[in-house]
ZADO-1210 file (C-alpha; in nm, 4 decimals, padded with zeros to 6 digits):
<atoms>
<atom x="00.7447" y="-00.7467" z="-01.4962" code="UNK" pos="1"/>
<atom x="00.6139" y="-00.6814" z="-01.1757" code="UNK" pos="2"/>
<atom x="00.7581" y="-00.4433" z="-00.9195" code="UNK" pos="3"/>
<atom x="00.6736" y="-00.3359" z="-00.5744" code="UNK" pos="4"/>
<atom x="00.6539" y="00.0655" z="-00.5511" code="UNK" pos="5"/>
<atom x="00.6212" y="00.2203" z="-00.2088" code="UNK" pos="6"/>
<atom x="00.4677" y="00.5992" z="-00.1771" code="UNK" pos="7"/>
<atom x="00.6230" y="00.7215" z="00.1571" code="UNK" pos="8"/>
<atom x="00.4173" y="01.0369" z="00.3217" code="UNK" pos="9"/>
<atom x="00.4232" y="01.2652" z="00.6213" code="UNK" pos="10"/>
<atom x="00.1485" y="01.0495" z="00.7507" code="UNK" pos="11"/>
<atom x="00.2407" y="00.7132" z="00.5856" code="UNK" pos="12"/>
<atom x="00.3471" y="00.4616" z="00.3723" code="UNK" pos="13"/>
<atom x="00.1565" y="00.3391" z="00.1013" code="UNK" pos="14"/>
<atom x="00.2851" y="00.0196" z="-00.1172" code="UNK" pos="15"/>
<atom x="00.1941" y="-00.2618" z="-00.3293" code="UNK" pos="16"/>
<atom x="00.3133" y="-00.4139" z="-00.6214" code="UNK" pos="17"/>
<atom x="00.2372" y="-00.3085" z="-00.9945" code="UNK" pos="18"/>
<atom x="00.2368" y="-00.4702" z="-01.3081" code="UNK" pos="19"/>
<atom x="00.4594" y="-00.3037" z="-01.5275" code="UNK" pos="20"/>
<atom x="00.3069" y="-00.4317" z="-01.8711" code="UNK" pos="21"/>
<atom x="-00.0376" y="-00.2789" z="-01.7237" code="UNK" pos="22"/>
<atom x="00.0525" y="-00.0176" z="-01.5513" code="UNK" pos="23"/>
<atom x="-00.1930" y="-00.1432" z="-01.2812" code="UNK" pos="24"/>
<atom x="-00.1609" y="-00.2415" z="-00.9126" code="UNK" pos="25"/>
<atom x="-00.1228" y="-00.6311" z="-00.9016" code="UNK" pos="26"/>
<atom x="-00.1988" y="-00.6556" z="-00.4496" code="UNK" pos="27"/>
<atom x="-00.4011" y="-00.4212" z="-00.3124" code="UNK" pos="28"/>
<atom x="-00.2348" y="-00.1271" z="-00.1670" code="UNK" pos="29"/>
<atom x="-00.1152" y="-00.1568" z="00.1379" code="UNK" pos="30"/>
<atom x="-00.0518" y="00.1132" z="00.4542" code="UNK" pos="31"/>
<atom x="00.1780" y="00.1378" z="00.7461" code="UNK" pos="32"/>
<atom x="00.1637" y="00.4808" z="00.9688" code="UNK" pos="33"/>
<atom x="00.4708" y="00.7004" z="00.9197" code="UNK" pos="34"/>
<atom x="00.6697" y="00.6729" z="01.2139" code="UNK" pos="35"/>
<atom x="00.6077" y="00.9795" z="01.4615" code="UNK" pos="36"/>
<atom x="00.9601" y="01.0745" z="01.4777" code="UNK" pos="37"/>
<atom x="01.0095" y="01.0440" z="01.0933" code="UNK" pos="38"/>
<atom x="01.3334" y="00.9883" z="01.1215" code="UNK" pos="39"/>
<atom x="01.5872" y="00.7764" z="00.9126" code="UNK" pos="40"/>
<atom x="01.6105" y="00.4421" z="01.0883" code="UNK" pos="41"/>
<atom x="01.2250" y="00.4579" z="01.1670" code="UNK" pos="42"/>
<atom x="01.1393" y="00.4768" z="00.8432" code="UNK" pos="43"/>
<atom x="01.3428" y="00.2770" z="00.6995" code="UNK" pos="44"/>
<atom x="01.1810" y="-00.0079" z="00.9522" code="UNK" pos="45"/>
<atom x="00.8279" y="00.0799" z="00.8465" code="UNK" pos="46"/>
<atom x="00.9979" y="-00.0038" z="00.4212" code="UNK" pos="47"/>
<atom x="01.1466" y="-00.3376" z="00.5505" code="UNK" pos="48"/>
<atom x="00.7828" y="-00.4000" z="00.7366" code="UNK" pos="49"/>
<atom x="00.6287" y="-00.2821" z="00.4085" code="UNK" pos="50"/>
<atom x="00.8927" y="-00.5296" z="00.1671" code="UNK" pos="51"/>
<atom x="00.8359" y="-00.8403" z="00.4554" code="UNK" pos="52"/>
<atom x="00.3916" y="-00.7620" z="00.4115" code="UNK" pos="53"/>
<atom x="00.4218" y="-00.8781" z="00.0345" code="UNK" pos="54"/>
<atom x="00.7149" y="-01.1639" z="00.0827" code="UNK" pos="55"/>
<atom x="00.8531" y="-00.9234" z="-00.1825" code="UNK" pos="56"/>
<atom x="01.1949" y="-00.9706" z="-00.3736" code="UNK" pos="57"/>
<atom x="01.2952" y="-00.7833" z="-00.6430" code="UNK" pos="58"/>
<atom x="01.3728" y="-00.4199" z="-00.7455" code="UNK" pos="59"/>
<atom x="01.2339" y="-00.1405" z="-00.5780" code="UNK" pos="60"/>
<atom x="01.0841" y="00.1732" z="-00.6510" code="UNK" pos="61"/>
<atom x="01.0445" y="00.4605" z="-00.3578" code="UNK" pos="62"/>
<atom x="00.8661" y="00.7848" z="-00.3627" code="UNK" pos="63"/>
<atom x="01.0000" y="01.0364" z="-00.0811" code="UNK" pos="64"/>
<atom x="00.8355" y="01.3356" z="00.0243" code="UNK" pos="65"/>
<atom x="01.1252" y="01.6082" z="-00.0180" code="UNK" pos="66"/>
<atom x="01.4376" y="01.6834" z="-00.2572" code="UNK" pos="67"/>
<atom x="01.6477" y="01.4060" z="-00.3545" code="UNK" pos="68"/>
<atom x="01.9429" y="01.4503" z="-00.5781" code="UNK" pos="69"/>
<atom x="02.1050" y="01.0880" z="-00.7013" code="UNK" pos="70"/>
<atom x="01.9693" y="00.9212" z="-00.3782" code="UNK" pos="71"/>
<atom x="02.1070" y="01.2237" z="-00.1658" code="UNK" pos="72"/>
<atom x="01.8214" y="01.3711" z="00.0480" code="UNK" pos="73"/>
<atom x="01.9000" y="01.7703" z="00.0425" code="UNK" pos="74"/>
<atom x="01.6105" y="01.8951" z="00.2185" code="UNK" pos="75"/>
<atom x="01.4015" y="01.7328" z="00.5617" code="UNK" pos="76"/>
<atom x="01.0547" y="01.8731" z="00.4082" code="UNK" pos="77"/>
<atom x="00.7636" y="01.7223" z="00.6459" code="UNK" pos="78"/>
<atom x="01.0339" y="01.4908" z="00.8131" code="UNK" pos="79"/>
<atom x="01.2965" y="01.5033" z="01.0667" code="UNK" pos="80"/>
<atom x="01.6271" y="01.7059" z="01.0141" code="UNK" pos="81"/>
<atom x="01.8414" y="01.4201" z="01.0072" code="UNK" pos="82"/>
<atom x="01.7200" y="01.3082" z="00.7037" code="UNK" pos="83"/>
<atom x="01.9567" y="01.6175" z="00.5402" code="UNK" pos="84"/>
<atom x="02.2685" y="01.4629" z="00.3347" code="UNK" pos="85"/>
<atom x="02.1475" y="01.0944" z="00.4349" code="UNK" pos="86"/>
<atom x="02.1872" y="00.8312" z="00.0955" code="UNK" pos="87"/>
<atom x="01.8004" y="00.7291" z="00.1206" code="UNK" pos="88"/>
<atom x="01.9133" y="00.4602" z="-00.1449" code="UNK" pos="89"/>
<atom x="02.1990" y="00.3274" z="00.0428" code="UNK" pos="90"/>
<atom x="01.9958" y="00.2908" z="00.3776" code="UNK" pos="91"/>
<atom x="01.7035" y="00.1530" z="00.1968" code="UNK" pos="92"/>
<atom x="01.9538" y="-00.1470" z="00.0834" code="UNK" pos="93"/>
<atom x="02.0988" y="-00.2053" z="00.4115" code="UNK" pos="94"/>
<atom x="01.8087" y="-00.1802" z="00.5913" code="UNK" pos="95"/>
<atom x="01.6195" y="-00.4749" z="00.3476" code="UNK" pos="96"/>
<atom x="01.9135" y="-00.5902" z="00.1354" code="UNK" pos="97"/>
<atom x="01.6749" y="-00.4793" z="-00.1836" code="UNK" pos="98"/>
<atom x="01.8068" y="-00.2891" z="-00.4693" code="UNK" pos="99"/>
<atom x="01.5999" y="00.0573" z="-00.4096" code="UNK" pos="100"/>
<atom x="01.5425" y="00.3468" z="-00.6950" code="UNK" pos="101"/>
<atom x="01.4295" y="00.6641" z="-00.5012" code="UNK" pos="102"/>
<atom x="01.3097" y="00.9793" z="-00.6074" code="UNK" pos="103"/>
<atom x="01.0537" y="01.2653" z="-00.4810" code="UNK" pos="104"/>
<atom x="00.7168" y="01.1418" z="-00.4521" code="UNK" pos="105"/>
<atom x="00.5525" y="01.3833" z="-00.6866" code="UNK" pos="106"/>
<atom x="00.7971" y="01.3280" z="-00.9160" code="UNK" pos="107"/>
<atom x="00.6919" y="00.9731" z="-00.9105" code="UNK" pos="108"/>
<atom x="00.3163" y="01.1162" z="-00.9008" code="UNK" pos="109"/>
<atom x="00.3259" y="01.2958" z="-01.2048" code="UNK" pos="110"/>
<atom x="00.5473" y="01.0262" z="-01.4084" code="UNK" pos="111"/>
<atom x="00.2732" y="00.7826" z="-01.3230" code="UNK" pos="112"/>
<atom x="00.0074" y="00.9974" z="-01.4734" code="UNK" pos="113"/>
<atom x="00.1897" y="01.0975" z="-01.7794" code="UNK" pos="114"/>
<atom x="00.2685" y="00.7415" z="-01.8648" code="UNK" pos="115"/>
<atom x="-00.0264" y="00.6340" z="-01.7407" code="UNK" pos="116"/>
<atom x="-00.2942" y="00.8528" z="-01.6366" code="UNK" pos="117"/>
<atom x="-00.5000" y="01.1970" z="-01.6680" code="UNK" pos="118"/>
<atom x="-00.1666" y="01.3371" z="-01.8996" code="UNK" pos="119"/>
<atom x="-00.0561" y="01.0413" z="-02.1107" code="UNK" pos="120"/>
<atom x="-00.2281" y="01.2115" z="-02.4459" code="UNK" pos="121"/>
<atom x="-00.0822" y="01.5774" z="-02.3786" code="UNK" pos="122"/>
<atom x="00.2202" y="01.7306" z="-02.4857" code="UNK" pos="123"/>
<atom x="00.4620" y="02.0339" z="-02.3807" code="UNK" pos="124"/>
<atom x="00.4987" y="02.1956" z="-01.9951" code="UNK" pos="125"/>
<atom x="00.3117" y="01.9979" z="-01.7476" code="UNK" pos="126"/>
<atom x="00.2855" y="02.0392" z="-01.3520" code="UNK" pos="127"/>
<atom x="00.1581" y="01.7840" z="-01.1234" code="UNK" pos="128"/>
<atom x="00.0898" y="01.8890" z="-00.7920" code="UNK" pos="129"/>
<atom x="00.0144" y="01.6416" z="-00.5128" code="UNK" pos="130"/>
<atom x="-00.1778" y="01.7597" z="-00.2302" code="UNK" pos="131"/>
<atom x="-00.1251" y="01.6178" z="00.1450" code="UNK" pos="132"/>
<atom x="00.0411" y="01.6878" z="00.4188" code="UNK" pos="133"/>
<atom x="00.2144" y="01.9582" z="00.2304" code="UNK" pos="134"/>
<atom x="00.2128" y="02.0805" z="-00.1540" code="UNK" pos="135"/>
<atom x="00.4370" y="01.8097" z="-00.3651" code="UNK" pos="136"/>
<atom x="00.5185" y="01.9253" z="-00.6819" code="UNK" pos="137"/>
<atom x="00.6529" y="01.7605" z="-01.0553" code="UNK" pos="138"/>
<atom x="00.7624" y="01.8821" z="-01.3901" code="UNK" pos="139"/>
<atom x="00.7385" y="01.7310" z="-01.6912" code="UNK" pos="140"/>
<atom x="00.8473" y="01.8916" z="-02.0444" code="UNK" pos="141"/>
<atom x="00.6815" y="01.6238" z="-02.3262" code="UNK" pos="142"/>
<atom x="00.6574" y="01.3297" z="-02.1071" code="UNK" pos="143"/>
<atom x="01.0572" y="01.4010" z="-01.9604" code="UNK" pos="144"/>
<atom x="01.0730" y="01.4632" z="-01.5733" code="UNK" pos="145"/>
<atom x="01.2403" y="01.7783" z="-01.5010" code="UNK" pos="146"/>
<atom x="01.3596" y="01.6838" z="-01.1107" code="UNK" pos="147"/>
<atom x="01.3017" y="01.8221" z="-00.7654" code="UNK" pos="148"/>
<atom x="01.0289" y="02.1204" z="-00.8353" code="UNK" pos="149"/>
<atom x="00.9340" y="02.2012" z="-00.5019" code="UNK" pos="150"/>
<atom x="00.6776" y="02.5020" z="-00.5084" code="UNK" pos="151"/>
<atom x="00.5364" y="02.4496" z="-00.1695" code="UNK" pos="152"/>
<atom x="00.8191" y="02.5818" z="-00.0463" code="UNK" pos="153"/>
<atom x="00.7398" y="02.8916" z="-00.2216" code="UNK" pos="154"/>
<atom x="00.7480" y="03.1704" z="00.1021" code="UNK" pos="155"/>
<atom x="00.3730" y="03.3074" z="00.1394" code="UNK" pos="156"/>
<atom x="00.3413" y="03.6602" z="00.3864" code="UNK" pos="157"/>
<atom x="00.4205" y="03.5186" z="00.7705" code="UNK" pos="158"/>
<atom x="00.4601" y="03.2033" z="00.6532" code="UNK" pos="159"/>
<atom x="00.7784" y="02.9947" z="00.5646" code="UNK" pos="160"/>
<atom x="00.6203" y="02.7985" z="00.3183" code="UNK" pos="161"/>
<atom x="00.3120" y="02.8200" z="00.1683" code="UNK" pos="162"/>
<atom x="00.2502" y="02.4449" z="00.2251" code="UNK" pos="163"/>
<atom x="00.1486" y="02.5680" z="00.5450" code="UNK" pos="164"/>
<atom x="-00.1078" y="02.7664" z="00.4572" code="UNK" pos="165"/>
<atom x="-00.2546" y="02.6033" z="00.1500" code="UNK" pos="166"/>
<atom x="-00.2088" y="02.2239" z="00.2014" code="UNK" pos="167"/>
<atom x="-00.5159" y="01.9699" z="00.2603" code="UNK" pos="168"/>
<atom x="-00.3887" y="01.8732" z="00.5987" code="UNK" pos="169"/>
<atom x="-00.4247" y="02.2513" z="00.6890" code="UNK" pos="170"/>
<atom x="-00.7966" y="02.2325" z="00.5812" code="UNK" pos="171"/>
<atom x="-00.8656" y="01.9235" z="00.8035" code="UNK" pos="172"/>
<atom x="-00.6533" y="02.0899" z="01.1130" code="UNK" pos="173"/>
<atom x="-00.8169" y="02.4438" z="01.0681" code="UNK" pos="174"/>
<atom x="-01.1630" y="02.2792" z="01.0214" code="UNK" pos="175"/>
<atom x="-01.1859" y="02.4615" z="00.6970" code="UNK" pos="176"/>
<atom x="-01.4740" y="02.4072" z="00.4528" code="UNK" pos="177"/>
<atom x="-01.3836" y="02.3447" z="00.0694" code="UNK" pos="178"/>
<atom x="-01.4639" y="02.6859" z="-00.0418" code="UNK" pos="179"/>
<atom x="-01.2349" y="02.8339" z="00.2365" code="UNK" pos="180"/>
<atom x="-00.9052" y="02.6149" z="00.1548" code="UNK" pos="181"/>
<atom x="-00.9980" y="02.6133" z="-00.1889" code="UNK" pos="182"/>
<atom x="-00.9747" y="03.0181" z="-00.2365" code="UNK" pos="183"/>
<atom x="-00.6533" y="02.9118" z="-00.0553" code="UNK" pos="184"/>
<atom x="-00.5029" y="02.6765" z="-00.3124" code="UNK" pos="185"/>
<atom x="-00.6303" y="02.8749" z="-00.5863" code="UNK" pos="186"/>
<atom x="-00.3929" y="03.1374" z="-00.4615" code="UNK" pos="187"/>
<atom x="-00.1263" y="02.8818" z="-00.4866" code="UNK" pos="188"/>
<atom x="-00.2180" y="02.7839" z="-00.8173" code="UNK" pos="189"/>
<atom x="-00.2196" y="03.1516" z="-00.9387" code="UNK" pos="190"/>
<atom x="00.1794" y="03.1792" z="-00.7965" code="UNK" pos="191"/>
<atom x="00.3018" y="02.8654" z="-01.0140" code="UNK" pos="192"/>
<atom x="00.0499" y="02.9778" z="-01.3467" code="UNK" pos="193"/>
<atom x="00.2542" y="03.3124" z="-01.3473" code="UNK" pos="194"/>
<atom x="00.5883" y="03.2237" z="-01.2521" code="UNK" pos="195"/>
<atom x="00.5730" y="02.9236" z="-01.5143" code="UNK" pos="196"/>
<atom x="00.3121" y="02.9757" z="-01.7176" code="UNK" pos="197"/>
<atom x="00.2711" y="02.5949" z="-01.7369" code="UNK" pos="198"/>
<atom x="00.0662" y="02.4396" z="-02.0507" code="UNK" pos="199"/>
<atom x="-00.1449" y="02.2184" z="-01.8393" code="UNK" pos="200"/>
<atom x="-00.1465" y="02.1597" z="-01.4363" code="UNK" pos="201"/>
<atom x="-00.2733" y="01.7682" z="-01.2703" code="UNK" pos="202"/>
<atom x="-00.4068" y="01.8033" z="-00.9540" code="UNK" pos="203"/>
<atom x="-00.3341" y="01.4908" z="-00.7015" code="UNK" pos="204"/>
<atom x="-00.3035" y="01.3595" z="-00.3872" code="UNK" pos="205"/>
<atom x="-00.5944" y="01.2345" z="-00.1289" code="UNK" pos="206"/>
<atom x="-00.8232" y="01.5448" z="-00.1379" code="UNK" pos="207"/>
<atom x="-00.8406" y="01.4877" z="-00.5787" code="UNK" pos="208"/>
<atom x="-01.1308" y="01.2442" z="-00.4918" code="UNK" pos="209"/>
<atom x="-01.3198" y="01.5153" z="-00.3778" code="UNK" pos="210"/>
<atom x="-01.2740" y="01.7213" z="-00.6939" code="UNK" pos="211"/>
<atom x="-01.6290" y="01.7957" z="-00.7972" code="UNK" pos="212"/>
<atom x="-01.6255" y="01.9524" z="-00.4276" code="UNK" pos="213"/>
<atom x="-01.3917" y="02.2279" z="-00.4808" code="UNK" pos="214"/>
<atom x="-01.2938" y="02.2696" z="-00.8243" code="UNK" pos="215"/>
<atom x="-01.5434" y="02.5863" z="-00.9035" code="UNK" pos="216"/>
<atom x="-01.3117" y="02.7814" z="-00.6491" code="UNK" pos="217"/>
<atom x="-01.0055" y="02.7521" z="-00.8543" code="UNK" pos="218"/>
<atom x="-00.9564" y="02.9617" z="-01.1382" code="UNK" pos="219"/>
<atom x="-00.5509" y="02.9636" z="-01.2323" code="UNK" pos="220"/>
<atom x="-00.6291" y="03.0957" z="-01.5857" code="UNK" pos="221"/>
<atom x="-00.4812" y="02.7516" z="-01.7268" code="UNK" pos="222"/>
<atom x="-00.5876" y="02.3806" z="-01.7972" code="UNK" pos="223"/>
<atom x="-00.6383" y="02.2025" z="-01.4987" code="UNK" pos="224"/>
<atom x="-00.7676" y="01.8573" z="-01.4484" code="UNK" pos="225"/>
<atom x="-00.7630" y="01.5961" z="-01.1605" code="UNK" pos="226"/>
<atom x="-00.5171" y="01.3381" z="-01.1473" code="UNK" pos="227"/>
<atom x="-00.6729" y="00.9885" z="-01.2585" code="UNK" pos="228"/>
<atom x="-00.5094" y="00.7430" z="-01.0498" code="UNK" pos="229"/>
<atom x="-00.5778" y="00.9467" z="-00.7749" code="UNK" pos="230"/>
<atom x="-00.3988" y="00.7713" z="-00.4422" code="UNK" pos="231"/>
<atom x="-00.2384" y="00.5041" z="-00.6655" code="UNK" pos="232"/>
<atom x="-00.0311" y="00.7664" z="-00.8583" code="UNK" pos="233"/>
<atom x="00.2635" y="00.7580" z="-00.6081" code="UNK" pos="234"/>
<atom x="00.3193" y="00.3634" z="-00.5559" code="UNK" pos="235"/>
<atom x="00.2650" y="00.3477" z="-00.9636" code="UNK" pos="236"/>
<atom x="00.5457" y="00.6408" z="-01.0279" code="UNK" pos="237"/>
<atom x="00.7920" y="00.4818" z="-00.8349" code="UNK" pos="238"/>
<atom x="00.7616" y="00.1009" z="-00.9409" code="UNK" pos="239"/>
<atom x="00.7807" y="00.2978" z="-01.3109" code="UNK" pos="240"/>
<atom x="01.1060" y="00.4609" z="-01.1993" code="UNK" pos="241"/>
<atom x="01.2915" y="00.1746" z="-01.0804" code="UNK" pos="242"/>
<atom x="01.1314" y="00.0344" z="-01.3885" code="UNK" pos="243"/>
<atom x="01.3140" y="00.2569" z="-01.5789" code="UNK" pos="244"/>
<atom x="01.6310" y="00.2396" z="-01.4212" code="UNK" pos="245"/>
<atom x="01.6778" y="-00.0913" z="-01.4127" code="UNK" pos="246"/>
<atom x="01.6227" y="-00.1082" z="-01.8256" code="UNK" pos="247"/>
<atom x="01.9121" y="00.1234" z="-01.8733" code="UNK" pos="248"/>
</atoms>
């Protein structure tokens, strides 16, 4: 079965279709710029532009980069405000007249790489975390998501969030070099080991491919390995969710 799976981030949207039997990418991704506003309708353009790209018509997987609660958005995270108490899945199907499955991109991160990737042979409390624009996070208890972790919102001394302190897109805006924001995430990674003692945490998102650069600056006192599918892990979490859903 093959089903298209669309990774939406602060700075875009990433898509393509996967082969479910696989658990590869069938196209080659594909990327459309978030829209500046990030706002609903916006957005929701950029998905129909993304659907219309692979003359696409089927089920739909989505990952979304803040808290979603049965399709409810409960939080505007790196986007606009309006997105609070908006039915992502409803507008999605309006907007392309799809059948849409969405849930929070790391979710979808870390559900690709236990099914598929870096933790498919592990067992018992894993984190993903997906680093990007800001720090996603996903929680998986023997291979079952446990929803809407978000520990970049965790508050960090002036700042709101320590997303904003930690994240890779504050290393490329503050110019910083790898040991620099890597003593930074470490300090993330030390707040989530003790608060949840986890058994094993993935590391993801666009800076992973530069692992080899940073990871002697992290030291979180607990397993930690780089996500496999690297930038893939998103589009191949959310074709797996709809997936899912739509066997049930």
């Amino acid at each position: 079965m093959d089903i298209l799976g669309i990774d939406i981030g602060g700075s875009s949207l990433k898509g393509a279709v996967v082969n479910m039997n696989t658990g590869k990418l069938k196209t080659s991704a594909h990327r459309i710029p978030t829209p500046e506003s990030r706002e609903p309708d916006g957005i929701a353009l950029a998905v129909k532009e993304m659907i219309t790209h692979f003359d696409y018509d089927g089920i739909v997987g989505c990952g979304f980069p803040t808290i979603i609660k049965k399709g409810i958005c409960n939080h505007e995270g790196n986007l606009s405000e309006k997105w609070v108490n908006v039915d992502v899945d409803t507008l999605f199907e309006k907007t392309t007249g799809l059948n849409f499955t969405v849930i929070n991109d790391a979710d979808a991160a870390g559900l690709a790489e236990i099914k598929f990737g870096a933790g498919r042979d592990h067992e018992g409390f894993i984190l993903m975390i997906t680093v990007g624009t800001g720090l996603g996070s996903g929680a998986y208890l023997n291979g079952e998501l446990i929803p809407n972790f978000e520990l970049g919102q965790i508050p960090y001394k002036e700042y709101e969030k320590i997303e904003e302190w930690a994240a890779s897109s504050v290393k490329t805006e503050k110019k910083l070099s790898y040991k620099e924001w890597g003593s930074r995430f470490n300090v993330f990674l030390k707040y989530i080991h003790k608060i949840l003692n986890p058994d094993m945490i993935i590391v993801g998102g666009g800076i992973s491919n530069d692992w080899d650069k940073f990871e002697n600056y992290l030291d979180p006192d607990v397993k930690l390995i780089p996500a496999e599918l690297r930038n893939d892990s998103g589009i191949l979490g959310a074709a797996l969710a709809a997936y899912v859903k739509d066997s049930k």
